[in-house]
C-alpha angles and dihedrals in degrees: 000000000000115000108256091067096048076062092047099055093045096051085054090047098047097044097072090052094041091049093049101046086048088056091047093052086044087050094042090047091057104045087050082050097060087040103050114097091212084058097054099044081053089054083043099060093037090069094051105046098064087059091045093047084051091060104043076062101058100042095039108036115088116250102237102173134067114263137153117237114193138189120239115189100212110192127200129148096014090299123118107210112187108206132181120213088252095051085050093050090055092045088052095056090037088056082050081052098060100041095048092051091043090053101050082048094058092041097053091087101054124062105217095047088046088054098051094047097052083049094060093039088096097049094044084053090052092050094050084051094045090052082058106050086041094047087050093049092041125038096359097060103357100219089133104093116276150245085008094053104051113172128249087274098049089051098059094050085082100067087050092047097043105015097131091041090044086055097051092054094042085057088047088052091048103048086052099046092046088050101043092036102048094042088053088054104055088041093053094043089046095047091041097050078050103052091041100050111027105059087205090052082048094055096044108030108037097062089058090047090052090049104044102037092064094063116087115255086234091061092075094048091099087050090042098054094045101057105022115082096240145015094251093050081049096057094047085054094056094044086053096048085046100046096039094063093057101038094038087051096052099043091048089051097043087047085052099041089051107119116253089226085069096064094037088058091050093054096049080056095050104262123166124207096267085055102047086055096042095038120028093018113043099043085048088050087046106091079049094048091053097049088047087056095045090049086046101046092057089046086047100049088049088046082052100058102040089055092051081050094051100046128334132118089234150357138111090284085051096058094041084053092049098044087053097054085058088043085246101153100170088057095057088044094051085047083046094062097044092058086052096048091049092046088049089051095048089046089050091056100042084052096055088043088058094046095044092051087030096052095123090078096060100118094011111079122050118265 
């Protein structure tokens, strides 16, 4: 054997173990890094210091357009408070502030959550970067376009302006999503349990469903207006129509998919018919029927919002109808993240209860 090969044959033999014991250190590195006290207090800092730097700007940096800043005297407890939109808007990061420290503080002590926290840092430092530059560009020197393009202050005036009549529209949004919704939910799981498990409901139920789930919901508001007694009964109607397609389609598909040894195992065991459905179908049919619900629930929030657009007495969609109408953008924005804020909690809620029924899978699918 030359010598070059001998090399050869000893590199080859030594890259494996190099390579593992590279990944190892990386990995050990890491794990030190989440666990060191020093890097979390750097994380720390780094998500706060987006928010500080936000409102340096907004202290600091001269005001160049011409904008009207006005006083609101907000009362509670027996106290008058006069604010203007920027010192809302401070209070406002300065509110960030304290619940992002609280809750690296709290996390602190479990590993999981620690973990989690020093991931997002980064992303929390961009978005306080981001409320600056949008707070120079918006409300400091105005180049964005405006009136379309108000800045982070401005914004919240609205909520100072228009905060009763906001609330009222945010409890409307909510009674008719929670109606609509909800009724949706128990109709698709219930059709869909229907069409997966009885041949003869499959035959005579799932073409219609086929036919009838790939027409927007908004398509039978005309339809909808016309035979039902009000407008609110009108928009559950078309929440229902838009969440049942979705739902019914996936819990059909998970009772269908659901192995015959299953049900074999459960005879042997005794199991009548009832049980076969409550027990062995429907928890196999569960990860479908959740990603049925959380389809559903984004189709059904749009579905929301246009209908409060098209014809209702209140609502988010209502008020964002009727700020554009007065060319009042930030009202629309501010409308805007609400509607996020309120998507991202539903969606918050509808996730724990799927972990929580769906807690089997905890160390089994990939993450």
């Amino acid at each position: 054997m030359d010598t070059q090969t001998v090399i050869n044959t000893a590199v080859l033999s030594a890259s494996p173990r190099t390579e593992n014991k590279g990944q190892k250190a990386e990995q050990t590195a890491v794990k030190k890094g989440y666990r060191s006290n020093t890097y979390f207090l750097l994380k720390l800092l780094l998500t706060v210091s987006g928010f500080i730097i936000a409102i340096g700007v907004s202290l600091f940096f001269p005001q160049k357009a011409e904008i009207v800043i006005k006083d609101y005297a907000l009362s509670a407890f027996g106290l008058t408070l006069n604010l203007t939109m920027n010192d809302a808007y401070i209070f406002v990061l300065v509110m960030l502030i304290v619940i992002y420290t609280v809750t690296g503080l709290v996390s602190a002590g479990n590993k999981e959550r620690r973990k989690k926290f020093c991931k997002n840092a980064a992303f929390r430092f961009a978005l306080g970067i981001g409320l600056a530059l949008w707070d120079i560009g918006g409300t400091k020197l105005a180049f964005f376009p405006q009136p379309f393009f108000p800045g982070p202050a401005q914004v919240i005036e609205a909520y100072l302006s228009d905060g009763e009549y906001i609330i009222q529209n945010i409890i409307y949004s909510l009674r008719l999503y929670a109606a609509g919704f909800s009724c949706g939910v128990v109709l698709g799981v219930g059709t869909g349990i229907l069409i997966g498990w009885f041949p003869k409901v499959y035959y005579w139920v799932f073409p219609v469903l086929k036919i009838t789930g790939v027409v927007p919901a908004v398509a039978w508001m005309p339809f909808a207006l016309t035979l039902l007694p009000d407008t609110f009964t009108a928009a559950v109607f078309l929440i229902v129509i838009c969440a049942w397609f979705q739902i019914a389609f996936l819990t059909a598909k998970g009772i269908q998919s659901t192995p015959k040894q299953s049900y074999e195992a459960a005879r042997i065991l005794g199991s009548s018919q009832k049980d076969l459905i409550l027990h062995v179908a429907i928890p196999h049919a569960m990860p479908d029927i959740f990603t049925g619900i959380g389809s559903a629930n984004a189709m059904a929030f749009t579905t929301l919002v246009m209908s409060e657009m098209l014809g209702q007495p209140g609502g988010l969609g209502y008020y964002i109808n009727q700020s554009k109408v007065w060319s009042a953008y930030y009202k629309v924005l501010a409308a805007i993240v609400i509607m996020a804020v309120l998507f991202s909690f539903i969606n918050y809620i509808i996730g724990r209860i799927q972990k929580h029924t769906l807690r089997w899978q905890e160390g089994v699918l990939k993450k």
